[in-house]
Biopython code that builds the backbone (N, CA, C, O; Angstrom):
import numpy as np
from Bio.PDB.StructureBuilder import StructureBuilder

atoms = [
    (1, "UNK", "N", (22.433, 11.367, 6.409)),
    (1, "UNK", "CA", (21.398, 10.718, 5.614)),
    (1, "UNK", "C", (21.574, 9.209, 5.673)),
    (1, "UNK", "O", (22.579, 8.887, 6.307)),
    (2, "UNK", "N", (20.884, 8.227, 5.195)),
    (2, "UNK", "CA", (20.281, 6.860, 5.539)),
    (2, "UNK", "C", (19.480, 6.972, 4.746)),
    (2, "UNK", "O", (18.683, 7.896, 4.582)),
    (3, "UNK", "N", (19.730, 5.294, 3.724)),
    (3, "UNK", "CA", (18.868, 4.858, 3.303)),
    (3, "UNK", "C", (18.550, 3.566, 3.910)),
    (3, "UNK", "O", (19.233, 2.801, 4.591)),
    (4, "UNK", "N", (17.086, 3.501, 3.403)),
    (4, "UNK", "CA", (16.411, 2.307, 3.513)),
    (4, "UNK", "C", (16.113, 1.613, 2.838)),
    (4, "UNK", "O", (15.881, 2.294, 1.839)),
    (5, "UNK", "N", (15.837, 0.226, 2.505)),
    (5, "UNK", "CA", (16.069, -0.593, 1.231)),
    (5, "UNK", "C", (14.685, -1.792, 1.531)),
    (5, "UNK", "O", (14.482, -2.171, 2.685)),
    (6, "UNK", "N", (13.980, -2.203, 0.592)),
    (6, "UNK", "CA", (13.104, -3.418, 1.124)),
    (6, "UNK", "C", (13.013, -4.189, -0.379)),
    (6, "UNK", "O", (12.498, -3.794, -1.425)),
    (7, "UNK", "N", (13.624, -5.278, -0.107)),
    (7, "UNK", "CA", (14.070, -5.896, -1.691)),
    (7, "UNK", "C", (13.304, -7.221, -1.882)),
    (7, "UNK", "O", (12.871, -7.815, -0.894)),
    (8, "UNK", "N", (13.141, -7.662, -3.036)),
    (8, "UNK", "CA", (12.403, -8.562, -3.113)),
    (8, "UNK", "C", (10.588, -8.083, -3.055)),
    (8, "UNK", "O", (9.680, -8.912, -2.988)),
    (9, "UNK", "N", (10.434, -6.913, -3.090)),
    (9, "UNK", "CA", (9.003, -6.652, -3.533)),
    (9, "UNK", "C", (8.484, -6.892, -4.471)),
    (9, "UNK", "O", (9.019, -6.800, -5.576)),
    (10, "UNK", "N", (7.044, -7.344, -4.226)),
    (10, "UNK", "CA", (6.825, -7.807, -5.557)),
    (10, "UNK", "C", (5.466, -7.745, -5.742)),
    (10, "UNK", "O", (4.761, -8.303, -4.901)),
    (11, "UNK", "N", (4.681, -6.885, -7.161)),
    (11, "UNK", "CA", (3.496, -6.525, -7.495)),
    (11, "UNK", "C", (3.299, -6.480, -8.683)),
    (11, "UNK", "O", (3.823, -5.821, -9.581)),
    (12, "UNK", "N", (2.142, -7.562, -8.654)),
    (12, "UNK", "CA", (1.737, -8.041, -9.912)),
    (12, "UNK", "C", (0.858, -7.306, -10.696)),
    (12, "UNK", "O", (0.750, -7.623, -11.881)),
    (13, "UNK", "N", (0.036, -6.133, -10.130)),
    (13, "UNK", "CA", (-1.183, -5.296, -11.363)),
    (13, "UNK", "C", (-0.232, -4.391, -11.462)),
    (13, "UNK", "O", (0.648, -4.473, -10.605)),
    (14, "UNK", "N", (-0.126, -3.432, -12.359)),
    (14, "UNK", "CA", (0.762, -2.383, -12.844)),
    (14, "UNK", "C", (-0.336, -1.005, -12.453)),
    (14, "UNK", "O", (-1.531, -0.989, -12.751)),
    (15, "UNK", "N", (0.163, -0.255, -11.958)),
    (15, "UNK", "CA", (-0.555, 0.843, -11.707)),
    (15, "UNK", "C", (0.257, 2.027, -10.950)),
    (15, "UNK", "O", (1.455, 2.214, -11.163)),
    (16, "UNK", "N", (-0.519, 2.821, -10.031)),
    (16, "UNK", "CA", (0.524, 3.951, -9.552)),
    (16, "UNK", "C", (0.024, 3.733, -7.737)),
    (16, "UNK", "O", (-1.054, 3.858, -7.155)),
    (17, "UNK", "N", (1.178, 3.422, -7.364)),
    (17, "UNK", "CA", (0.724, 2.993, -5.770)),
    (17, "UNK", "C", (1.165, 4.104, -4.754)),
    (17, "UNK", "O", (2.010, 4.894, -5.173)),
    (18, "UNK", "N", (0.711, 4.267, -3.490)),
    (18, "UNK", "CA", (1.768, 5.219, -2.722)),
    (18, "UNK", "C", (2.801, 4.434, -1.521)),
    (18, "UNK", "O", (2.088, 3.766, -0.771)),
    (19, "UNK", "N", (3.787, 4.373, -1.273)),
    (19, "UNK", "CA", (4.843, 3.785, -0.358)),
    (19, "UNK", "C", (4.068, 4.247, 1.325)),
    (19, "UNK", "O", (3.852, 5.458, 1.303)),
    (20, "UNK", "N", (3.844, 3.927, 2.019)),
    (20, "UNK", "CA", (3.643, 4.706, 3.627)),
    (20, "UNK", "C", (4.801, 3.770, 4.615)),
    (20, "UNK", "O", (5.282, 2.637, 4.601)),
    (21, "UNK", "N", (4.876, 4.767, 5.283)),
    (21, "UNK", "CA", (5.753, 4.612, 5.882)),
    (21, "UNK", "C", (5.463, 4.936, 7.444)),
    (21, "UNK", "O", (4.887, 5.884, 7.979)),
    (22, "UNK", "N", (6.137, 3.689, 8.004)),
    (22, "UNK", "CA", (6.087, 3.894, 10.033)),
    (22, "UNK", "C", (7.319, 3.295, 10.840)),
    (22, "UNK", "O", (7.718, 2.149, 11.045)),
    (23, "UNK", "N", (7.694, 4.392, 11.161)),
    (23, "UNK", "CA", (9.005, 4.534, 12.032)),
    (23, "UNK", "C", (9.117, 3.912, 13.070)),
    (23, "UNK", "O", (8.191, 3.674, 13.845)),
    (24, "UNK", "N", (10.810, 3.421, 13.262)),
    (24, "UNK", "CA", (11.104, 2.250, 14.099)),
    (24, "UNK", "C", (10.936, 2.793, 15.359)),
    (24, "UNK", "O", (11.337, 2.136, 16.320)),
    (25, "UNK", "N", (10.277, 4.163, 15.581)),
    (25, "UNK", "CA", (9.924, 4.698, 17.027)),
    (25, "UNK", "C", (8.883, 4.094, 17.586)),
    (25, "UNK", "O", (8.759, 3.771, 18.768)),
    (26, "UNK", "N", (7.819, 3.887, 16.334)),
    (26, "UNK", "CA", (6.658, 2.788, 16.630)),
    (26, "UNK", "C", (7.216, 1.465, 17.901)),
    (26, "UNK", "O", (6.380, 0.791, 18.503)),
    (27, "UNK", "N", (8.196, 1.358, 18.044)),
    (27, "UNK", "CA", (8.252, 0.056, 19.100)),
    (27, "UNK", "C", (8.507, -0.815, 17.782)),
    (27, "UNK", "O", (8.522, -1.992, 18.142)),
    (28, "UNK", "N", (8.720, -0.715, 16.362)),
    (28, "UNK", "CA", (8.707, -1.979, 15.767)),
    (28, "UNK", "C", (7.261, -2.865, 15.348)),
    (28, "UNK", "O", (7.075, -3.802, 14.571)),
    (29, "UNK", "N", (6.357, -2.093, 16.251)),
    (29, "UNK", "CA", (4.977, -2.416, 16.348)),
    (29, "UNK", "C", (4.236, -1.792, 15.375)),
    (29, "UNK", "O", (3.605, -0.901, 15.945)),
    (30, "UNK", "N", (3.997, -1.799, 14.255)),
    (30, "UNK", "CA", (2.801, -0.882, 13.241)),
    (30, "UNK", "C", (2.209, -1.265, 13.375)),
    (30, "UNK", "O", (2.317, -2.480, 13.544)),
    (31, "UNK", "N", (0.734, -0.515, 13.451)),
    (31, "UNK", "CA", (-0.701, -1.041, 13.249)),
    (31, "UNK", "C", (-0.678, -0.482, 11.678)),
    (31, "UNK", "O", (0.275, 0.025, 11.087)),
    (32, "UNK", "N", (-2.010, -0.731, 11.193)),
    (32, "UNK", "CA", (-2.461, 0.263, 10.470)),
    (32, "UNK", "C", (-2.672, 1.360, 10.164)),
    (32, "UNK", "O", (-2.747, 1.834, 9.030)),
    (33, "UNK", "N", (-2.803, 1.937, 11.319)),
    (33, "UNK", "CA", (-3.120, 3.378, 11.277)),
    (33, "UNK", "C", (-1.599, 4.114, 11.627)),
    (33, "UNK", "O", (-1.225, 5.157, 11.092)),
    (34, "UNK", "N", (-1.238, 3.759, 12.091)),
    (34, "UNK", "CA", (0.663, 4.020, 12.329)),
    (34, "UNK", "C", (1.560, 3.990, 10.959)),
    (34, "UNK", "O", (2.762, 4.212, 11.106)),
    (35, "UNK", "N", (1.049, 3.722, 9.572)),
    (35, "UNK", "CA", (1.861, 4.336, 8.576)),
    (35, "UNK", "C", (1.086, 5.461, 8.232)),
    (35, "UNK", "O", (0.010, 5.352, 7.644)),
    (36, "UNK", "N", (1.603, 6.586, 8.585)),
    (36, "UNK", "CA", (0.623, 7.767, 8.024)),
    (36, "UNK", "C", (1.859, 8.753, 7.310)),
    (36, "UNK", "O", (1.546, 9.939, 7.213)),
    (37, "UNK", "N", (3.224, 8.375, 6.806)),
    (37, "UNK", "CA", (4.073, 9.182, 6.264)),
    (37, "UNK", "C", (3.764, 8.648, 4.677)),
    (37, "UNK", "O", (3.567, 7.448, 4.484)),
    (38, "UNK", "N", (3.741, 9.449, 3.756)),
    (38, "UNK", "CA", (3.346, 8.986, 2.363)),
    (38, "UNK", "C", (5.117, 9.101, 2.097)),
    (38, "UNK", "O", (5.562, 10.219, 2.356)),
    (39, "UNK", "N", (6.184, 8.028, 1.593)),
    (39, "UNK", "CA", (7.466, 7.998, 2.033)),
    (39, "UNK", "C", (7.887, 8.284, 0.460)),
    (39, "UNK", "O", (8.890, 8.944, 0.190)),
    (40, "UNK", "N", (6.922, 7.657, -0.667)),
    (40, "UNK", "CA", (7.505, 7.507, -2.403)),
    (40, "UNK", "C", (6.254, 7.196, -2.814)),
    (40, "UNK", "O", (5.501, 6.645, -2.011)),
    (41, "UNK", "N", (5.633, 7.616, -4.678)),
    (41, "UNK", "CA", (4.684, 6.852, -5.218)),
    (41, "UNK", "C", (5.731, 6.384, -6.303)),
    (41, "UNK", "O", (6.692, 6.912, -6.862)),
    (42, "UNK", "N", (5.151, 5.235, -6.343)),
    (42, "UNK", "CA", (5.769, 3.756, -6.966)),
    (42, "UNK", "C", (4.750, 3.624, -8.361)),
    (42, "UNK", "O", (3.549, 3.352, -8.339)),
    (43, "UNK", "N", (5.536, 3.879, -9.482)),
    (43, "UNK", "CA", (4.750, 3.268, -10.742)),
    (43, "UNK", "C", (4.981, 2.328, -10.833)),
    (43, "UNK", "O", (6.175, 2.098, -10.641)),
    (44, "UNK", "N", (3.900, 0.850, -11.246)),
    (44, "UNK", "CA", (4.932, -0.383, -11.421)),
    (44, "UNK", "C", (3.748, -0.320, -13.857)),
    (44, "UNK", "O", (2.670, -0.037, -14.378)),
    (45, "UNK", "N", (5.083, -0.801, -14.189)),
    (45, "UNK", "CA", (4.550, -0.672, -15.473)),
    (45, "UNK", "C", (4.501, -2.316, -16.167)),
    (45, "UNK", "O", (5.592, -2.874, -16.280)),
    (46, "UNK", "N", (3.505, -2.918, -16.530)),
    (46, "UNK", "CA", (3.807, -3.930, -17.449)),
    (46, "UNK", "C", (2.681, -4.815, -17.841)),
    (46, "UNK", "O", (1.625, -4.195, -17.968)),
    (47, "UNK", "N", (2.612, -6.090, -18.067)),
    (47, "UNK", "CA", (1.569, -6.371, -18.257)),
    (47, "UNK", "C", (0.357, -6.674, -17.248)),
    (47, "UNK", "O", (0.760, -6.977, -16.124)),
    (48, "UNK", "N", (-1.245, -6.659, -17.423)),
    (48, "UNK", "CA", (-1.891, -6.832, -16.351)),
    (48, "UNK", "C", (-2.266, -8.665, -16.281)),
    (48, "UNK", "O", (-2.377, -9.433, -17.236)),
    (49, "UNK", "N", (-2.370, -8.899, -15.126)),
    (49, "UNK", "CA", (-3.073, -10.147, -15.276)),
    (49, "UNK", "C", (-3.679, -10.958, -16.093)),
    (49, "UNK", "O", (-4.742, -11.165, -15.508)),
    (50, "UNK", "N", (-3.699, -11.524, -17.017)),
    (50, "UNK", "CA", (-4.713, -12.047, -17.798)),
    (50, "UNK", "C", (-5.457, -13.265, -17.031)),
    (50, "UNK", "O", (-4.894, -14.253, -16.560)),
    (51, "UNK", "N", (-6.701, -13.010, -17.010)),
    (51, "UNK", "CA", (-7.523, -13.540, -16.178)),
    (51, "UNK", "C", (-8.530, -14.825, -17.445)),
    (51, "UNK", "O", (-8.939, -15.933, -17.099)),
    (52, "UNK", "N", (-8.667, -14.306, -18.632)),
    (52, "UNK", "CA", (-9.304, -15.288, -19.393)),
    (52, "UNK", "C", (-8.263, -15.780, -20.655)),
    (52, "UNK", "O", (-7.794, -14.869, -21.337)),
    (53, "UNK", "N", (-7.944, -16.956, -20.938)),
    (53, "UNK", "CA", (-7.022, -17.108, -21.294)),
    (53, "UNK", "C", (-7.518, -16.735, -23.276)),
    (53, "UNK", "O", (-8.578, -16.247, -23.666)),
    (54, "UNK", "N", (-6.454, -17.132, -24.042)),
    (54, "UNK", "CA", (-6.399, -16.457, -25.276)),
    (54, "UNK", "C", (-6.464, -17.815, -26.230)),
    (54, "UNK", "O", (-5.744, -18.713, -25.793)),
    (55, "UNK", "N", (-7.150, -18.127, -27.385)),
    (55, "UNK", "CA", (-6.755, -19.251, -28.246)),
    (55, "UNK", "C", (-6.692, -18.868, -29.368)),
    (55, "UNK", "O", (-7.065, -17.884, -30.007)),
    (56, "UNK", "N", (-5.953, -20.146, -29.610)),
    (56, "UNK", "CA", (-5.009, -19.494, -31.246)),
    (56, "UNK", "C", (-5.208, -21.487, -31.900)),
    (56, "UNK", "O", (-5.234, -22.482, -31.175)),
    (57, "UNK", "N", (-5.292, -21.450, -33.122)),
    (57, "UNK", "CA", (-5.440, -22.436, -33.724)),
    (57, "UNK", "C", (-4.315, -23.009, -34.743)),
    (57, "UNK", "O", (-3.869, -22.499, -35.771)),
    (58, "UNK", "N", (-3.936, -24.517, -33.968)),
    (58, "UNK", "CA", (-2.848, -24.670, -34.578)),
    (58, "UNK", "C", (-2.641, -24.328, -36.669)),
    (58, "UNK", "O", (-3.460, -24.766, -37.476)),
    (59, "UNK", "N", (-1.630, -23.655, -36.995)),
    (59, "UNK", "CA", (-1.580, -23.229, -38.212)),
    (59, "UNK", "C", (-2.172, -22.141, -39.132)),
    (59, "UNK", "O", (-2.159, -22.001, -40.355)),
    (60, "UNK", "N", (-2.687, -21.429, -38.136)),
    (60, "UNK", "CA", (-3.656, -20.505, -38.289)),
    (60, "UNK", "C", (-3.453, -19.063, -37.899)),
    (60, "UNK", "O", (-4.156, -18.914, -36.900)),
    (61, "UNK", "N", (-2.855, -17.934, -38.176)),
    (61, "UNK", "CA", (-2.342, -16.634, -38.100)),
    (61, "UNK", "C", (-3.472, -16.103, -36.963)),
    (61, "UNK", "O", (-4.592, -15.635, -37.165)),
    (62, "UNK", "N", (-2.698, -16.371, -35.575)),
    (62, "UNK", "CA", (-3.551, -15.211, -34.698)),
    (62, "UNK", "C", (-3.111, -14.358, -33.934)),
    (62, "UNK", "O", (-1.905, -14.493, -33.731)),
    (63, "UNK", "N", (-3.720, -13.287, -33.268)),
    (63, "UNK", "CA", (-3.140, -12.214, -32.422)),
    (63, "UNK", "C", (-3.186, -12.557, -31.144)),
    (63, "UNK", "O", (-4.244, -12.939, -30.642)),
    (64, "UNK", "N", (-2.339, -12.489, -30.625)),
    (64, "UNK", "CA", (-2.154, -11.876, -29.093)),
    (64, "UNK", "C", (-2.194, -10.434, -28.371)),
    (64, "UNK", "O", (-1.647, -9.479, -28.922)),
    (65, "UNK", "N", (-2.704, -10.319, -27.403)),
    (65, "UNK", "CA", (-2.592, -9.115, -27.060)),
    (65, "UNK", "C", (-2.457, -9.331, -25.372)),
    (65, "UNK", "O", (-2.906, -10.224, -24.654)),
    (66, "UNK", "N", (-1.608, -8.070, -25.041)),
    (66, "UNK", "CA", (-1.665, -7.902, -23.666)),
    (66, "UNK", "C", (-2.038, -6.704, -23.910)),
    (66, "UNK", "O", (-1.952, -5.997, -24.914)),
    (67, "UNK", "N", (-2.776, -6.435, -22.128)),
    (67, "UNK", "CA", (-3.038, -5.144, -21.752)),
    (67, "UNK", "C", (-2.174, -5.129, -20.201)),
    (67, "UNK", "O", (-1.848, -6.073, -19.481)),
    (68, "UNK", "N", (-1.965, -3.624, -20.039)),
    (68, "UNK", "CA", (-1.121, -2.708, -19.324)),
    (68, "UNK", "C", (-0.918, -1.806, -19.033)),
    (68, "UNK", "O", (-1.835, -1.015, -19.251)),
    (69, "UNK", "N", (0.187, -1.291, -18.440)),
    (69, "UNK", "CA", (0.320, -0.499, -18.375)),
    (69, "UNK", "C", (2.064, -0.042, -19.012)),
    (69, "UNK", "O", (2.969, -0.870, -18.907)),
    (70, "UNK", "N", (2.331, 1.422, -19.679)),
    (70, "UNK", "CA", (3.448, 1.531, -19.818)),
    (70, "UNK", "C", (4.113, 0.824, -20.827)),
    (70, "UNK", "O", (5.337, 0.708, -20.759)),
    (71, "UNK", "N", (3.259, 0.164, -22.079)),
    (71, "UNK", "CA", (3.705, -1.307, -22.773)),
    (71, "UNK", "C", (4.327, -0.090, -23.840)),
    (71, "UNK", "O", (3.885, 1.059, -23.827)),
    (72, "UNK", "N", (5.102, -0.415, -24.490)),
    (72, "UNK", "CA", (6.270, -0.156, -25.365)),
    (72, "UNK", "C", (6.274, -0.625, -26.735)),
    (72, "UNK", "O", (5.601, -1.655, -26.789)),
    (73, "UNK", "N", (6.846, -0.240, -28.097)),
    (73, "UNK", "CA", (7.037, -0.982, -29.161)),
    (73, "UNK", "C", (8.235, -2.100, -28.730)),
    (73, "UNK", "O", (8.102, -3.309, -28.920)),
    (74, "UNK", "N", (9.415, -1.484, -28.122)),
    (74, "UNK", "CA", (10.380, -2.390, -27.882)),
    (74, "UNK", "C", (9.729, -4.100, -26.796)),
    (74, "UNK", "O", (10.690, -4.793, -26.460)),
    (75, "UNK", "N", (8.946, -4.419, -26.537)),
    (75, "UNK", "CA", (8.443, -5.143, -25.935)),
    (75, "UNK", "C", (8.594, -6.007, -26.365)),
    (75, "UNK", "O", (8.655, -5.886, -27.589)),
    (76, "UNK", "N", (8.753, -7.323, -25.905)),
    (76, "UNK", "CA", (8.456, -8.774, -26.729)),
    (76, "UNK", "C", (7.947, -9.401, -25.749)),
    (76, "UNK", "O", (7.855, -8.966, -24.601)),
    (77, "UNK", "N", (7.576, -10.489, -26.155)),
    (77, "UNK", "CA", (6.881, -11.716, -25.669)),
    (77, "UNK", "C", (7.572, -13.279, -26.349)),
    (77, "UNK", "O", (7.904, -13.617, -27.486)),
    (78, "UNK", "N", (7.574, -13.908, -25.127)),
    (78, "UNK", "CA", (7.825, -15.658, -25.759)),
    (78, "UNK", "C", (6.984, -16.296, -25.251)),
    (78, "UNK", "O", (6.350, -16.179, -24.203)),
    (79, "UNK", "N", (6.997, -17.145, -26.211)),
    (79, "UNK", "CA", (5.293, -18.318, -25.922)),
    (79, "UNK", "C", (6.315, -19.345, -25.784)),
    (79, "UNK", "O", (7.291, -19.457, -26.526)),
    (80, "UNK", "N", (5.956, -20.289, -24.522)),
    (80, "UNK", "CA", (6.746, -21.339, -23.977)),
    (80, "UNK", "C", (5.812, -22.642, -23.408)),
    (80, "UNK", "O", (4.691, -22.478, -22.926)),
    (81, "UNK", "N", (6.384, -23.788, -23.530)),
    (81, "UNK", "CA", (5.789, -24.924, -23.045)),
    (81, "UNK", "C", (4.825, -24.518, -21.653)),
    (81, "UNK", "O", (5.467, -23.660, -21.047)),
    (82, "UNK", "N", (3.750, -24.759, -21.045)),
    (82, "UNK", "CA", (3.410, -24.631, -19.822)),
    (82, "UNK", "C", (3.817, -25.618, -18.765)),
    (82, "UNK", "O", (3.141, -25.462, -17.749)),
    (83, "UNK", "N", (4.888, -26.787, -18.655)),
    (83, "UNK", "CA", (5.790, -27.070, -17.772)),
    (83, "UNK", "C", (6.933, -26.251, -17.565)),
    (83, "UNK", "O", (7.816, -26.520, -16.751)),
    (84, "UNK", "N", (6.912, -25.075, -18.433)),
    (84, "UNK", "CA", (8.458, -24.347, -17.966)),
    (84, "UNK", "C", (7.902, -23.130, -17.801)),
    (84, "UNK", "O", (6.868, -22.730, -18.335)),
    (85, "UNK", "N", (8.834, -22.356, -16.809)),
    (85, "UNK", "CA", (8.575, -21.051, -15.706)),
    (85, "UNK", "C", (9.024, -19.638, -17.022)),
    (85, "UNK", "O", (9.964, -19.701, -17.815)),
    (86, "UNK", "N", (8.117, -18.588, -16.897)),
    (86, "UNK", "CA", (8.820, -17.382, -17.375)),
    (86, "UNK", "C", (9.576, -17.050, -16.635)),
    (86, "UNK", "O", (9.452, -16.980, -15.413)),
    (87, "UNK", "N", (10.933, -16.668, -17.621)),
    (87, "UNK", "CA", (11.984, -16.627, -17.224)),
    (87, "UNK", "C", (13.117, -17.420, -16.834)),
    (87, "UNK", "O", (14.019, -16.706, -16.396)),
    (88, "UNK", "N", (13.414, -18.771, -16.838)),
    (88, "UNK", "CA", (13.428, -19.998, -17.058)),
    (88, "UNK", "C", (13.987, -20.973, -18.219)),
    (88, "UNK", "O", (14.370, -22.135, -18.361)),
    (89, "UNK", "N", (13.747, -19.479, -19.151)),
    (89, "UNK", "CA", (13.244, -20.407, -20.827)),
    (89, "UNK", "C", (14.047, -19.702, -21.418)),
    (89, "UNK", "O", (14.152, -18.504, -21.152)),
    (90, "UNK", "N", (14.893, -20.403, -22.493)),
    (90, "UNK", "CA", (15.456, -19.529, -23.572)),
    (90, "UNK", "C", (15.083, -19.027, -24.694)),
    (90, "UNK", "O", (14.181, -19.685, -25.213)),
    (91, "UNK", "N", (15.375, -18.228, -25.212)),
    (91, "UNK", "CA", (14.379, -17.790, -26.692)),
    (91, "UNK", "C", (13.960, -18.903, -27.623)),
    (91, "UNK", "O", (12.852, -19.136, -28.105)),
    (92, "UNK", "N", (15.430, -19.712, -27.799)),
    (92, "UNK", "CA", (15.418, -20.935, -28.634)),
    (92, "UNK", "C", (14.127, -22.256, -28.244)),
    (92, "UNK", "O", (13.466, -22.936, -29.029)),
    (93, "UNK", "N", (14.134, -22.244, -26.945)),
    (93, "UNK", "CA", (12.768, -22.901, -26.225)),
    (93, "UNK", "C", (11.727, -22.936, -26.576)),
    (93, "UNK", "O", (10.989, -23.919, -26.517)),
    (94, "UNK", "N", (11.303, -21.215, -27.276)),
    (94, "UNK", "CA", (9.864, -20.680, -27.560)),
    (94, "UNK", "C", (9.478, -21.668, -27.892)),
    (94, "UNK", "O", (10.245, -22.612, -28.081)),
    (95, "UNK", "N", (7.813, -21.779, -28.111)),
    (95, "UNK", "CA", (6.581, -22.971, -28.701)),
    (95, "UNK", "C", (6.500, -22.768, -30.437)),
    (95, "UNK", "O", (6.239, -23.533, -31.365)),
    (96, "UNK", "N", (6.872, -21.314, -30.334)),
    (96, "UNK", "CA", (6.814, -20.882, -31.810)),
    (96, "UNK", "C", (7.573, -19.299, -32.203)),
    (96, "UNK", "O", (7.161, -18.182, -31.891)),
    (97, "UNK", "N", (9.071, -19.745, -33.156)),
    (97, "UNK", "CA", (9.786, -18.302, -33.556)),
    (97, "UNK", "C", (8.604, -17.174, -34.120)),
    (97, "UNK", "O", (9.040, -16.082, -34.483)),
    (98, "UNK", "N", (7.627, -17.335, -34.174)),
    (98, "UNK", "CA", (7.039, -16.234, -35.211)),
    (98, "UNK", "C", (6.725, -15.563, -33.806)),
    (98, "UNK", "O", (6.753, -14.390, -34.177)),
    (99, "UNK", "N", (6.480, -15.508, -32.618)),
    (99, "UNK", "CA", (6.101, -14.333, -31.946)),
    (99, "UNK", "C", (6.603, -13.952, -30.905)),
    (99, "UNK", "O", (6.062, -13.498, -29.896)),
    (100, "UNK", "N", (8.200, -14.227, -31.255)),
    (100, "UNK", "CA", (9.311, -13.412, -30.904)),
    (100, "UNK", "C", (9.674, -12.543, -31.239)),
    (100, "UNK", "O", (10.619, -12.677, -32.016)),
    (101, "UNK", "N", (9.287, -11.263, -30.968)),
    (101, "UNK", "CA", (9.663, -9.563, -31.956)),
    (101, "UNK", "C", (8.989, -8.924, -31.479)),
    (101, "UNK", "O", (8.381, -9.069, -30.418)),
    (102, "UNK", "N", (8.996, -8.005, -32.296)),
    (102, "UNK", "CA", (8.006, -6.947, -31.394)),
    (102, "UNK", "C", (6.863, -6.255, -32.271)),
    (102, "UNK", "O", (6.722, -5.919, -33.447)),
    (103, "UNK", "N", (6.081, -6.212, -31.027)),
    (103, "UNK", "CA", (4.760, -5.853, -31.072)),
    (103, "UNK", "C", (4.399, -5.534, -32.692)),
    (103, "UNK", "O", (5.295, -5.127, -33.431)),
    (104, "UNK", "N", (3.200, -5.719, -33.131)),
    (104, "UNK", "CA", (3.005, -5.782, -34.029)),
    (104, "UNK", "C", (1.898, -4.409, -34.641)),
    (104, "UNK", "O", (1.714, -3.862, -35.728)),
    (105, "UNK", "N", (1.283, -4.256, -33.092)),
    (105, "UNK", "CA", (0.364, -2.775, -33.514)),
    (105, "UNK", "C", (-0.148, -2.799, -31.832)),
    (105, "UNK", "O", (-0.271, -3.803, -31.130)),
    (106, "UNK", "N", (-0.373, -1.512, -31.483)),
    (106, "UNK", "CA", (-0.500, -1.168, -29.944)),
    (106, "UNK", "C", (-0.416, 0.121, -29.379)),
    (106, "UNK", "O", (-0.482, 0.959, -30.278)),
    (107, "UNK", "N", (-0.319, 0.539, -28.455)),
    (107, "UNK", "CA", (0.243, 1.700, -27.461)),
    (107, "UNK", "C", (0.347, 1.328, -26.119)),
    (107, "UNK", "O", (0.632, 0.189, -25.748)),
    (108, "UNK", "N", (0.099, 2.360, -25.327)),
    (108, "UNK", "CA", (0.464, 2.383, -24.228)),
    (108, "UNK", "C", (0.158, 1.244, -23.133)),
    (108, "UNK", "O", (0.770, 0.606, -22.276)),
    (109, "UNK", "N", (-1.470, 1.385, -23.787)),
    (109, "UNK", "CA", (-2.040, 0.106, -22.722)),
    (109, "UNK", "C", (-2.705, -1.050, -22.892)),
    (109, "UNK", "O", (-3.298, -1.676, -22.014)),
    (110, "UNK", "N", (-2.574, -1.402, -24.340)),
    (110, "UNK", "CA", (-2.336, -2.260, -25.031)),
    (110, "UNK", "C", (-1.359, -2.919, -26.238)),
    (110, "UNK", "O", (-1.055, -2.195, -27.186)),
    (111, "UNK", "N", (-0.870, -4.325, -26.179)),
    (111, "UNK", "CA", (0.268, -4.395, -27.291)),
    (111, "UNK", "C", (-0.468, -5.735, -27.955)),
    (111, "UNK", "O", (-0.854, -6.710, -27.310)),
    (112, "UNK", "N", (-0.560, -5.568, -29.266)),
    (112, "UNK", "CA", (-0.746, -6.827, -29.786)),
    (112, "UNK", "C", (0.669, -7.371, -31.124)),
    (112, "UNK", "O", (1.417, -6.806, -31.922)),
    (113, "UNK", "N", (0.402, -8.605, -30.727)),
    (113, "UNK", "CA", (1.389, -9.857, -31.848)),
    (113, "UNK", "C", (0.718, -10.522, -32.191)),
    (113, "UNK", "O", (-0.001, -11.192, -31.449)),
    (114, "UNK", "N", (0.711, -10.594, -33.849)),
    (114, "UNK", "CA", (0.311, -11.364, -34.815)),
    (114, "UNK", "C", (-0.306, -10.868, -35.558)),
    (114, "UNK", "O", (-0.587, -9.672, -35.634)),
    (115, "UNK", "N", (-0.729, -12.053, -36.478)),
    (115, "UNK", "CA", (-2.333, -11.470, -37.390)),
    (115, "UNK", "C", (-2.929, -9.863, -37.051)),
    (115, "UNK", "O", (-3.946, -9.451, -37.609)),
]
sb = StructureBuilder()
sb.init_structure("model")
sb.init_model(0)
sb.init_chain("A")
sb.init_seg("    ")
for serial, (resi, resn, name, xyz) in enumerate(atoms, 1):
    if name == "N":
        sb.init_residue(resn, " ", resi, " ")
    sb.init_atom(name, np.array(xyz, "f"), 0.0, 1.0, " ", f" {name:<3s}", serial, name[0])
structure = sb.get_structure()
């Protein structure tokens, strides 16, 4: 047996994907049509894109919400300067301690914090 390893993948919508797979008999050469082995399906779980952004008014109790997939009570979120990278940042960093914790009301494929 042999494994195979491909690290550093990386996918940003959360959903259920299938792995295909094409063998180094190929010449090394895959086309498209040359992965036809379905090899693993890959759940990826977490938040989706947010495409329109969210406002909140300084001093003013509001919610956040992500949507997803797979989202959890144990979940948190930190709100951070937008010159610094997620992940990057320390808790102490946050923009604001109040929406550090967890989720406040939600399920699976949605989680909201705050108000």
């Amino acid at each position: 047996d042999y494994l195979d390893r491909w690290r550093d993948v990386r996918i940003d919508v959360p959903g259920t994907y299938k792995v295909c797979w094409c063998g180094s008999k190929a010449g090394g050469l895959c086309g498209d049509t040359d992965f036809v082995v379905q090899a693993a399906t890959l759940q990826v779980w977490g938040p989706l894109p947010e495409e329109q952004p969210q406002t909140c008014i300084t001093g003013v109790v509001c919610t956040i919400k992500i949507r997803g997939t797979g989202l959890h009570d144990k979940d948190r979120i930190l709100v951070i300067p937008p010159h610094r990278a997620c992940g990057e940042s320390s808790m102490s960093g946050g923009v604001e301690r109040g929406v550090v914790g967890p989720r406040t009301s939600g399920e699976d494929q949605e989680s909201r914090w705050g108000g």
